[in-house]
C-alpha positions in Angstrom: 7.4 -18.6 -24.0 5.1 -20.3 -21.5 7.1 -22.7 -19.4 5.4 -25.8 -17.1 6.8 -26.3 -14.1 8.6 -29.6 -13.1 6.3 -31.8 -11.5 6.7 -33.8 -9.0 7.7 -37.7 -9.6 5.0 -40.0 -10.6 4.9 -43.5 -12.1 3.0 -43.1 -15.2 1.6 -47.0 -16.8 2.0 -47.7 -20.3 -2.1 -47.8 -20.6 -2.3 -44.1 -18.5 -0.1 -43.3 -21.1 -1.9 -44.4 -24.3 -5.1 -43.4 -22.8 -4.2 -39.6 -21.5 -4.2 -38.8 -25.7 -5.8 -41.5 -27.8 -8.4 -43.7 -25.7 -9.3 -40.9 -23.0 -10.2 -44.0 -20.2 -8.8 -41.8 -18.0 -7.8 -38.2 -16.7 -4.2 -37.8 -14.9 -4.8 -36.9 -11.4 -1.2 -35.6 -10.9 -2.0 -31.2 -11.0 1.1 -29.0 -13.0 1.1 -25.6 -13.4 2.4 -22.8 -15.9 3.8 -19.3 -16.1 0.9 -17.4 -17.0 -1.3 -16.7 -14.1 -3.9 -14.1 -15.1 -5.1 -12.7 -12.4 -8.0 -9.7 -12.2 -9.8 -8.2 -9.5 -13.8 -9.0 -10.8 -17.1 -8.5 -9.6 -20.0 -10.4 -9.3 -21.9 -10.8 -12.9 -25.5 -11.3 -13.9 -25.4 -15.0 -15.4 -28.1 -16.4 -16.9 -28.4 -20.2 -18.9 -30.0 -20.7 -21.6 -30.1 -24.3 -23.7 -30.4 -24.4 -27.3 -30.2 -26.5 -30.1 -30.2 -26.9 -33.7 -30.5 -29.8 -36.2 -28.5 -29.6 -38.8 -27.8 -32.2 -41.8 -24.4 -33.7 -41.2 -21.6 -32.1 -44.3 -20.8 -34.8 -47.3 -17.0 -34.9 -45.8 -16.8 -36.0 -42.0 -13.4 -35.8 -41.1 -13.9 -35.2 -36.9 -15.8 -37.5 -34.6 -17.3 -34.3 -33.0 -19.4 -37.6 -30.2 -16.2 -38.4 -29.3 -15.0 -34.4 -29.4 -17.8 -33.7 -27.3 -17.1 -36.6 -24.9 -13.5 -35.4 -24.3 -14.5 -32.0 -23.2 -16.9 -33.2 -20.9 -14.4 -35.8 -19.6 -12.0 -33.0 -19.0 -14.6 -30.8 -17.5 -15.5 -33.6 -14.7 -12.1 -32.7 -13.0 -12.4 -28.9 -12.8 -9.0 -28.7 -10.7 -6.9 -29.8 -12.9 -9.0 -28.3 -16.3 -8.6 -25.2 -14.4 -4.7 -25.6 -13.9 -4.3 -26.7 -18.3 -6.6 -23.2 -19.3 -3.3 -21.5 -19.5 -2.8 -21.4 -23.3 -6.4 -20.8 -23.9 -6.6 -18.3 -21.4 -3.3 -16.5 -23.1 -4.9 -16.7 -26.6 -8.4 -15.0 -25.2 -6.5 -12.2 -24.4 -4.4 -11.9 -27.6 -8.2 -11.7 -29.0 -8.7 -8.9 -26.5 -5.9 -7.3 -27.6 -7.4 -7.3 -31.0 -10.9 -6.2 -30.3 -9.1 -2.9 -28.5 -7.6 -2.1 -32.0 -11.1 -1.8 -33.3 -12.0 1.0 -31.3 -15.3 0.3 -31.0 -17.2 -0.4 -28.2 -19.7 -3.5 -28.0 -23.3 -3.8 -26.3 -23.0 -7.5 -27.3 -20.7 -10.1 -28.2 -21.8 -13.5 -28.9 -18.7 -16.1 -28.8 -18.5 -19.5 -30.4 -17.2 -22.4 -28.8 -16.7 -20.3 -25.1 -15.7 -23.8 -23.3 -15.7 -22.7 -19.7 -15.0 -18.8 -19.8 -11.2 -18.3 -21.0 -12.5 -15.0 -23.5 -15.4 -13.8 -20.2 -12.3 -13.4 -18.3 -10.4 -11.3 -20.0 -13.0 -9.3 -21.1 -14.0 -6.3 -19.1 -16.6 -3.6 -20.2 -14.2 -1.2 -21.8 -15.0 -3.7 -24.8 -18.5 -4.8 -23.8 -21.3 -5.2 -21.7 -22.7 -8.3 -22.0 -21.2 -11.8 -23.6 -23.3 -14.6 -24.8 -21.0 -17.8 -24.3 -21.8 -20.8 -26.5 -20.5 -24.3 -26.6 -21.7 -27.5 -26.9 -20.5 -28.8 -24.0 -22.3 -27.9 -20.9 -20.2 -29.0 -18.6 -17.6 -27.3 -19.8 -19.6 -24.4 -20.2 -20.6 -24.5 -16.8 -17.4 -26.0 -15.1 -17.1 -22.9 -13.1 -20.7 -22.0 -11.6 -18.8 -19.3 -9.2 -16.8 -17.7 -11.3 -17.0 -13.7 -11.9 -17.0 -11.6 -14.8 -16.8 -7.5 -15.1 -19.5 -8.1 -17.7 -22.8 -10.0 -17.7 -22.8 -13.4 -19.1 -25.4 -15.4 -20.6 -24.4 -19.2 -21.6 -26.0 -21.2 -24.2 -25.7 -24.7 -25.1 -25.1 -24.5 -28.9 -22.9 -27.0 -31.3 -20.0 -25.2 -33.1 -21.4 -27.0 -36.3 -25.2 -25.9 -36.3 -24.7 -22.4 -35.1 -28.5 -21.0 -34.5 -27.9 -17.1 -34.6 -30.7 -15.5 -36.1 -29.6 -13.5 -39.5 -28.2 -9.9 -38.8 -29.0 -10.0 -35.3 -24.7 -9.8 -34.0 -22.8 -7.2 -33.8 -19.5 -9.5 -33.0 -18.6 -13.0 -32.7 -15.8 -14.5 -31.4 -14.3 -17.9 -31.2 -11.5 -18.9 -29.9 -9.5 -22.4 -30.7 -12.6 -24.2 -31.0 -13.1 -24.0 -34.8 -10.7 -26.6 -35.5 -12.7 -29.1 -34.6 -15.5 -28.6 -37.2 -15.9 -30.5 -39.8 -18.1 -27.9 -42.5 -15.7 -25.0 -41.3 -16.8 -23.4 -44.7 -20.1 -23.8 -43.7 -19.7 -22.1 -40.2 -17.8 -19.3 -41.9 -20.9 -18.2 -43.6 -23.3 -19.1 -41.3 -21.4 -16.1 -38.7 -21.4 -13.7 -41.6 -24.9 -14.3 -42.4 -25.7 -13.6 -38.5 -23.7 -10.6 -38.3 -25.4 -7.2 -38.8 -23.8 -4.6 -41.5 -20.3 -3.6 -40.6 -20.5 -6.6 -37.7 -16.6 -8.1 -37.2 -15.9 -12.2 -36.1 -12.9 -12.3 -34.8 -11.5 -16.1 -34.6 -8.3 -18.2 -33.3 -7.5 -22.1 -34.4 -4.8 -24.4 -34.3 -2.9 -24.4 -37.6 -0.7 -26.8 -39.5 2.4 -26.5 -37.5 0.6 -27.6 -33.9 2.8 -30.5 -32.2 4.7 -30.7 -35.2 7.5 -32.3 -32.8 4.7 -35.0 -30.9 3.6 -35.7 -34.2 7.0 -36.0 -36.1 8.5 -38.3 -33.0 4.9 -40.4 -33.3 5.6 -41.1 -36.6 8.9 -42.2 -36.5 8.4 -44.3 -33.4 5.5 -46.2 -35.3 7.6 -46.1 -38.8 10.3 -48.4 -36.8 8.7 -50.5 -34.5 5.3 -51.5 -36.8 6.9 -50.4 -40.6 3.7 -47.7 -41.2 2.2 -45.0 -39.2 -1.4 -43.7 -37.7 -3.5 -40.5 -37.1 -2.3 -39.8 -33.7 -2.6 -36.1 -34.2 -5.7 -34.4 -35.7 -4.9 -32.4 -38.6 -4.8 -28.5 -38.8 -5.9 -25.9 -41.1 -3.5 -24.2 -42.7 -3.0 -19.9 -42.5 -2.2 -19.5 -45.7 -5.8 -21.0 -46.8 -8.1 -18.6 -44.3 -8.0 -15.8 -46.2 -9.6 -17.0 -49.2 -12.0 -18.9 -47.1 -12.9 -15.5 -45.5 -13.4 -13.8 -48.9 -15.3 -16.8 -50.4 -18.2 -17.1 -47.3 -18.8 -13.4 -47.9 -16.7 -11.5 -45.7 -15.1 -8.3 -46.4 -11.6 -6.8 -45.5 -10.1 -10.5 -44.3 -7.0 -9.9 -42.3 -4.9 -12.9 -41.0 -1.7 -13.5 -38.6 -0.2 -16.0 -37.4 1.2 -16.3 -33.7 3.4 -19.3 -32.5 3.4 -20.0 -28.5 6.0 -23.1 -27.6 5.3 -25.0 -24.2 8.3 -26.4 -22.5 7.2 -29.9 -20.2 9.0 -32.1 -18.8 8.6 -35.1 -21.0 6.2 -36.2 -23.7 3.7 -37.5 -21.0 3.5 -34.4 -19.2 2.2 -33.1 -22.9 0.4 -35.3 -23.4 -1.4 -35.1 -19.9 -2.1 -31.6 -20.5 -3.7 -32.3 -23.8 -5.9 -34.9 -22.1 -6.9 -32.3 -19.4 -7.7 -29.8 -21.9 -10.0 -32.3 -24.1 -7.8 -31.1 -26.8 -6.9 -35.0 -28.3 -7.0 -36.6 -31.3 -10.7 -37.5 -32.6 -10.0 -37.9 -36.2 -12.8 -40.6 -37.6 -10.0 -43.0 -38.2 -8.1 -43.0 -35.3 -6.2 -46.0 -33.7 -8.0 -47.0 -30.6 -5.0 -47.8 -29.2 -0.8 -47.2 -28.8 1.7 -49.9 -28.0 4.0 -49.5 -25.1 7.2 -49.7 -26.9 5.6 -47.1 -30.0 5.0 -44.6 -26.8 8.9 -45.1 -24.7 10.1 -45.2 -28.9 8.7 -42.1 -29.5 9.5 -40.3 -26.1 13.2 -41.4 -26.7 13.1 -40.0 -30.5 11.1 -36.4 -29.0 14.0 -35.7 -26.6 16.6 -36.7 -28.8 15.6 -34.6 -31.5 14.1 -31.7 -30.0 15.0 -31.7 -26.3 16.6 -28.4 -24.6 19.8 -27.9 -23.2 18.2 -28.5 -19.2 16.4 -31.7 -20.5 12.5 -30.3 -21.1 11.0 -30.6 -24.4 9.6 -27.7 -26.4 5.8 -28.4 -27.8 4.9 -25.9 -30.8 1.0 -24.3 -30.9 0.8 -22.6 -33.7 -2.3 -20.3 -34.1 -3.6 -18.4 -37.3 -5.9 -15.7 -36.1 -8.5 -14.5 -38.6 -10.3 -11.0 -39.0 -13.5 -10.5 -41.2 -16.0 -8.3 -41.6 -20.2 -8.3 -42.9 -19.7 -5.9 -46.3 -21.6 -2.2 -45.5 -21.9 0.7 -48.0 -19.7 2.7 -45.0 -16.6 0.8 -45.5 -13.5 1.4 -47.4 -14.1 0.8 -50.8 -11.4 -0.7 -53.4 -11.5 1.8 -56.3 -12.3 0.1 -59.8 -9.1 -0.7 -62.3 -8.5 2.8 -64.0 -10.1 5.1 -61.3 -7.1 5.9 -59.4 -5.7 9.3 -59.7 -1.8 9.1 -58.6 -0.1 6.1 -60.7 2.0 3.4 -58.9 5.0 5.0 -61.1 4.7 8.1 -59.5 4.8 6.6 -56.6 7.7 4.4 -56.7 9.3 7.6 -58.2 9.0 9.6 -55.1 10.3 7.1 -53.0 13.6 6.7 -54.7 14.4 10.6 -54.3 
């Protein structure tokens, strides 16, 4: 469990707080940090920049303002202290992936990652996995937040939008992308886009934020609004759910779909201390419909209605990311193949005849 440190005490306005998750005026100045602290000894990398992009027509359903997605990031990436001191749950997650790509055992000339933002995956990579990592996101500043930063691989950074993904067909022998998928609004689309992109037997290997993701900020939201205005708002951006991937990884053409489901709880200090962090992270809400702005009395209602119901025993308050991690891979003649109904040769009765002896 990752744990943020007290910080110290700071008067927070009713407008800071509205705008630190719904209007994004402004980022909190106040720095907190957390328990993870990954720290590696790395050398200096060959980095090279590349801008790219792609038009693409928009999908029938919008559901995300990715302008106003792509504004938060940058927002966030125009403080790189304090974006620095929020990667900790990004930079945890990257190396879950990691974790993952070691299972494979196989080893990588080239990864291409979707949605890098400033690096979180580059640094825990190291070139037992691979040599070189091609980092893309839309935003460039957040892609280059850290101009300085070293790598035990060679990185080259493109400027590419999540949604209009430019990889030429069978060209990739892995892409990544981790918690950045989310956002998109065709995520079918995307889906077979990377498998289209892959080459034979080529893996992606993908995090997101699923269904159960601030269910506390946005149960205590809810509540506050139900009581003070009689009906409630979009405050938090909606989540896919894990039990849905899989079939979305079989029906855009991938092949031996695996998916887990992790759940990492934060402990703050208060509701504005999460919801600080979220700002810093450029991880708010930026559903189409969202309210441009919260009351004062919805915010100190909810806050009261968050600690009440979900506080812990020294006073901090717990904040849920839940994260579905997904596995699938470009179908090749070499692969395990499913045997045809009728074509086995030891019968599931035999089987569960063995076991009971």
């Amino acid at each position: 469990m990752l744990t943020a440190l007290k910080a110290q005490s700071t008067f927070y306005s009713s407008c800071r707080f509205a705008n630190s998750l719904f209007k994004y005026n402004s980022l909190p100045t106040k720095s907190k940090s957390c328990s993870f602290n990954n720290t590696v000894d790395l050398s200096k990398p060959n980095i090279t920049v590349i801008r790219s992009y792609n038009k693409q027509a928009a999908p029938v359903n919008l559901l995300f303002d990715r302008q106003h997605k792509l504004y938060q990031r940058n927002r966030a990436a125009s403080n790189p202290e304090l974006s620095k001191q929020v990667d900790y749950l990004k930079d945890e997650i990257a190396a879950r992936i990691a974790d993952r790509i070691l299972d494979i055992k196989r080893r990588f000339v080239t990864i291409n990652e979707v949605g890098a933002g400033s690096g979180g995956f580059a640094r825990a990579l190291d070139d037992d996995i691979t040599d070189n990592l091609i980092m893309c996101d839309w935003s460039e500043a957040m892609l280059n937040r850290d101009p300085d930063a070293k790598y035990k691989i060679n990185v080259t950074k493109r400027v590419m939008d999540e949604e209009s993904i430019d990889f030429n067909e069978n060209s990739c022998e892995a892409i990544v992308s981790n918690l950045a998928l989310q956002w998109v609004n065709d995520l079918p689309g995307v889906f077979t886009k990377i498998q289209q992109s892959l080459l034979p037997d080529g893996v992606f290997i993908a995090s997101l934020y699923s269904s159960d993701t601030l269910f506390e900020l946005r149960a205590s939201l809810q509540l506050a609004e139900q009581e003070r205005l009689g009906g409630i708002s979009p405050h938090i951006s909606p989540f896919v759910e894990p039990s849905d991937m899989g079939n979305l990884l079989t029906r855009t053409g991938f092949s031996i779909p695996t998916v887990d489901v992790d759940t990492v709880v934060v402990n703050y200090p208060s509701m504005f201390h999460l919801m600080d962090d979220l700002s810093a992270m450029g991880e708010g809400n930026c559903v189409l419909k969202r309210p441009n702005i919260i009351k004062k009395d919805v915010l100190y209602a909810a806050d009261a209605i968050y600690k009440e119901l979900y506080a812990n025993p020294d006073g901090s308050i717990p904040a849920t990311f839940q994260v579905v991690y997904v596995i699938g891979w470009k179908p090749d003649p070499s692969q395990p193949q499913a045997l045809k109904p009728g074509q086995g040769k030891v019968s599931m009765k035999t089987v569960l005849q063995d076991q009971k002896k």
